[in-house]
C-alpha positions in Angstrom: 0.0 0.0 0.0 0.8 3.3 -0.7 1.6 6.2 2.0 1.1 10.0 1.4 1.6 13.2 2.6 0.3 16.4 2.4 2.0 18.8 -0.4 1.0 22.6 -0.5 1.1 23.7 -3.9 2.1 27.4 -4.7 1.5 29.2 -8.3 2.6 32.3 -8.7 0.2 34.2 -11.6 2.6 36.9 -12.3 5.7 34.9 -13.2 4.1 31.5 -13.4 6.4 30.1 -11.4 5.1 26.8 -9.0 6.5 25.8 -5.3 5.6 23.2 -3.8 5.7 22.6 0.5 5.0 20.4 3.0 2.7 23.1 5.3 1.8 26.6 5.2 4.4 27.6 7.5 6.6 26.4 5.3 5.5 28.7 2.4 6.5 31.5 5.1 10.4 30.5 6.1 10.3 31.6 1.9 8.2 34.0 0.9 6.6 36.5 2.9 3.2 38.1 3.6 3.5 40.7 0.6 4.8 37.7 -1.6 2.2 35.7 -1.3 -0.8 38.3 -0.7 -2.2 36.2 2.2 -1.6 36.0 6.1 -0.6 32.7 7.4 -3.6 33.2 9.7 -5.8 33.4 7.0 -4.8 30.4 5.3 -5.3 28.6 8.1 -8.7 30.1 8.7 -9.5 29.5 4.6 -9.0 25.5 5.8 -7.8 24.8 3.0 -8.5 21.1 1.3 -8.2 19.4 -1.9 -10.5 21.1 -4.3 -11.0 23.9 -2.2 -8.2 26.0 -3.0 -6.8 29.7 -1.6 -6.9 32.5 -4.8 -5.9 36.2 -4.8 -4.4 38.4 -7.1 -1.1 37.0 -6.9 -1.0 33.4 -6.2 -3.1 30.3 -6.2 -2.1 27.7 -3.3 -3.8 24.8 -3.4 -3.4 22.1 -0.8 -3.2 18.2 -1.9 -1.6 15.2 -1.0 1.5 13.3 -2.3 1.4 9.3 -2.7 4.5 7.7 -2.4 5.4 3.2 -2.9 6.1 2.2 0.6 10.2 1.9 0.2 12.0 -2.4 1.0 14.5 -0.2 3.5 14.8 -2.6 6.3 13.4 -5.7 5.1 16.3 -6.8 3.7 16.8 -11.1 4.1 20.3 -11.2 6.9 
């Protein structure tokens, strides 16, 4: 089976240019409050969810998740 994670995805409108975090306070250790157009407060208040994305003149974040194979590290035969 399959694990994920939650990805944050960031697009810039002006430049087109596309980030991608692991949590909105992550988006904030990079970019700041004028960057992005958005409080982190807000985003969190927003809820953000899959299909339920955060737009604004500058940027579209969109929250999703990202599936990953589950990895053979440690089962190895001794």
């Amino acid at each position: 089976m399959s694990k994920h994670s939650t990805l944050i995805h960031v697009h810039f409108h002006g430049n087109g240019q596309h980030f991608y975090f692991g949590s909105i306070a992550a988006i904030f250790q990079l970019f700041s409050r004028e960057d992005v157009g958005v409080s982190r407060s807000t985003l969190y208040t927003h809820d953000l969810e899959p299909g339920k994305p955060y737009s604004n003149q500058k940027c579209t974040i969109r929250k999703g998740r990202m599936y990953r194979k589950k990895g053979n590290r440690g089962n190895a035969l001794v």
